[in-house]
C-alpha positions in Angstrom: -1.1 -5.1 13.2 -3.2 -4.2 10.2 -4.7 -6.9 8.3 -4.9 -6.1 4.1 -7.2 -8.6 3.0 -6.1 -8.6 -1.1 -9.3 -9.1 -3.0 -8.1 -8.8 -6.4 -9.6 -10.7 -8.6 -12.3 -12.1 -6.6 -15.7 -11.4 -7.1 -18.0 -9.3 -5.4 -19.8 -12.6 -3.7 -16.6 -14.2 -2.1 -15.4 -11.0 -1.2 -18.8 -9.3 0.7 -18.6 -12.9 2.6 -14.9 -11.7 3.8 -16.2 -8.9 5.1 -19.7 -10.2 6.6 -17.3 -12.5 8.6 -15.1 -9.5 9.9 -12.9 -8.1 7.6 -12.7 -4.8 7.7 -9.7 -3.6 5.6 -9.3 -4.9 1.6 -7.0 -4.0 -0.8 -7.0 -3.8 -4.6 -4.1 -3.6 -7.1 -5.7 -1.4 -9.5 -8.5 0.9 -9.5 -10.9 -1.0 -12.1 -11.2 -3.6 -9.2 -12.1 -0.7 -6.6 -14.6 0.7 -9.5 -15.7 -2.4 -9.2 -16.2 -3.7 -5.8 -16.1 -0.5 -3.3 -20.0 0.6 -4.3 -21.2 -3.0 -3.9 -19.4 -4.4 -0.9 -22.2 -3.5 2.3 -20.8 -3.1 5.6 -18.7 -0.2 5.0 -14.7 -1.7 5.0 -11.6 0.7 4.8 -10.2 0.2 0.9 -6.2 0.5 0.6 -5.2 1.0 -3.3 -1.9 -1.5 -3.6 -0.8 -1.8 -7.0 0.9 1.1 -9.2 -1.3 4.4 -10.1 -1.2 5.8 -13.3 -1.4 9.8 -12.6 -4.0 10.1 -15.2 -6.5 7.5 -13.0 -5.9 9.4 -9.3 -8.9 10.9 -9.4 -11.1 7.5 -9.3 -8.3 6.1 -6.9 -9.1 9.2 -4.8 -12.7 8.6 -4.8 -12.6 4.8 -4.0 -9.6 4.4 -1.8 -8.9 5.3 1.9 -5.1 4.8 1.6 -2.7 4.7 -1.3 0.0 2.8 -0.6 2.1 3.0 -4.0 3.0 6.2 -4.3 6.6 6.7 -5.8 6.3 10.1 -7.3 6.1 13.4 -6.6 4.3 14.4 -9.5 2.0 11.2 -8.4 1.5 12.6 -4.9 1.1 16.4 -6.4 -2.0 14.9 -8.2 -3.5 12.4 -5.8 -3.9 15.9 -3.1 -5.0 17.9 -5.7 -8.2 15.7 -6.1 -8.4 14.8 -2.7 -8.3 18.7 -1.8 -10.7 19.2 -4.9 -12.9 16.2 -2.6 -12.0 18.2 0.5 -10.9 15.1 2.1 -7.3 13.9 3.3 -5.7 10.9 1.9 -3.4 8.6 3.5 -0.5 7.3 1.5 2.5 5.2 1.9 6.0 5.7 -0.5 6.7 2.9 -1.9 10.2 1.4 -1.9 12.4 -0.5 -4.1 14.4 -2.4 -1.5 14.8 -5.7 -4.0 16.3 -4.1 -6.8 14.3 -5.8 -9.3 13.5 -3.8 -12.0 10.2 -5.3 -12.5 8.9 -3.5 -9.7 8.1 0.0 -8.9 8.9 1.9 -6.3 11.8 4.9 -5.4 15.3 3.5 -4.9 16.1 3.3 -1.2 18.9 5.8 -2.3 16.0 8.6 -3.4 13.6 8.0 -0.6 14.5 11.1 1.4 14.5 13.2 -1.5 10.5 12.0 -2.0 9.5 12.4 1.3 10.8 15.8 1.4 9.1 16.9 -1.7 6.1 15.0 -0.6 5.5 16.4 2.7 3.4 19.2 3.0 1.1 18.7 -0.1 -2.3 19.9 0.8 -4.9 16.9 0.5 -2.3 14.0 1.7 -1.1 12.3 5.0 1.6 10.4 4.5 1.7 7.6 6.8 4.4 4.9 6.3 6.8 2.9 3.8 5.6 -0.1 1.4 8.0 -2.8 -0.1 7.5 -5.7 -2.2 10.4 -8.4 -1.3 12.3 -10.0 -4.2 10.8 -12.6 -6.0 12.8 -15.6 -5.0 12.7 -18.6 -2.9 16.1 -16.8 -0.7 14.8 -16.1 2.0 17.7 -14.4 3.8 17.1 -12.1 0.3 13.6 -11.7 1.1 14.5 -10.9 5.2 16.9 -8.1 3.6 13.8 -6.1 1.6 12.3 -5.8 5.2 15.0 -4.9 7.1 16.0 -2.4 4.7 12.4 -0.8 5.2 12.7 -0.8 9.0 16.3 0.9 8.9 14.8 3.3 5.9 11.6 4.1 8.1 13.8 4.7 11.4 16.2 7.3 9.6 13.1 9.2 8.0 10.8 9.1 10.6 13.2 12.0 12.5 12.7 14.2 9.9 9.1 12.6 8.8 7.4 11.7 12.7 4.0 10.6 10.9 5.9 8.0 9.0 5.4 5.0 11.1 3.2 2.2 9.0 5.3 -0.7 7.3 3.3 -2.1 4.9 5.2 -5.3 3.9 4.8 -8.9 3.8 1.8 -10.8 1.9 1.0 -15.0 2.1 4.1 -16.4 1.4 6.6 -14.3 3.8 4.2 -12.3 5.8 5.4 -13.7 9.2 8.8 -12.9 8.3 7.5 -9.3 7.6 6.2 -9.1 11.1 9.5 -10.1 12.4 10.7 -7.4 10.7 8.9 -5.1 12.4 5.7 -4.7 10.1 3.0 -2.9 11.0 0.8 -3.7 7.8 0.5 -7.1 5.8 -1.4 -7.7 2.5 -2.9 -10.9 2.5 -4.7 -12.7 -0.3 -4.4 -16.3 -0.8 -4.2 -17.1 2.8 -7.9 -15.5 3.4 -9.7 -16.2 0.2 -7.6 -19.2 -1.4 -5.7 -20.4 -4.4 -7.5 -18.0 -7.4 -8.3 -20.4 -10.3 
């Protein structure tokens, strides 16, 4: 189990004291805060890009990030390997999912998901690793249970075609344990590690 701690919003102070006291894996929703933080946090953590990327700002989100976890694209993923070929380094990303419905949030429908992956694999400069979700927003939690699930069921049908899809990046504070019940693999955790933000 991978441990995301989200550092968004936090500054470069509370955050180096995260990783002075073991954290080793942070995450930022958009690249500003990795433009930000990644060149003056010490101790050399793994960064994971969580939040939507705009195609015109992958080659910053190559530069700073480790892991991309919101792709939903193929034009997104055609540009985030060119520049990590360009960098002649790999990237590992994660297609992000829709399994809530909500049209406030990005992500490919479950329905299209094969579709991406099959466009997806085989672009030079990326190694696509797993499935992300973002459960509904509501305090139904059977509804929230159902955005996991749906990952796990999407991520076993894939992974036949797809074998080096095997990360599920789902779950954060509020329903994180009900993401690991669900089979997660990755959780992205803010307020639990670094507190209410003001």
């Amino acid at each position: 189990m991978l441990v995301v701690a989200i550092s968004k919003t936090w500054p470069v102070e509370v955050v180096q004291a995260a990783v002075d006291a073991g954290a080793d894996t942070l995450g930022e929703n958009r690249v500003q805060g990795g433009q930000a933080k990644v060149p003056a946090i010490s101790g050399d953590p793994d960064w994971h890009l969580v939040g939507h990327l705009q195609r015109n700002k992958a080659k910053v989100a190559v530069d700073l990030f480790s892991t991309i976890q919101s792709v939903d694209s193929v034009r997104l993923a055609r540009e985030i390997g060119k520049h990590a070929t360009n960098a002649g380094k790999e990237v590992a990303i994660h297609l992000q999912v829709n399994t809530s419905g909500e049209a406030s949030k990005f992500g490919v429908t479950p329905d299209d998901l094969k579709t991406l992956a099959g466009d997806v694999f085989g672009i030079e400069g990326l190694n696509v690793q797993g499935l992300m979700t973002i459960a509904a927003n509501t305090n139904d939690r059977d509804a929230v249970r159902v955005c996991f699930s749906e990952l796990r069921q999407l991520r076993d049908k894939i992974s036949a075609d797809h074998p080096s899809i095997v990360d599920l990046s789902m779950g954060m504070t509020g329903d994180f344990e009900m993401a690991v019940e669900e089979g997660a693999t990755i959780v992205r955790v803010g307020t639990a590690i670094f507190g209410q933000r003001n």
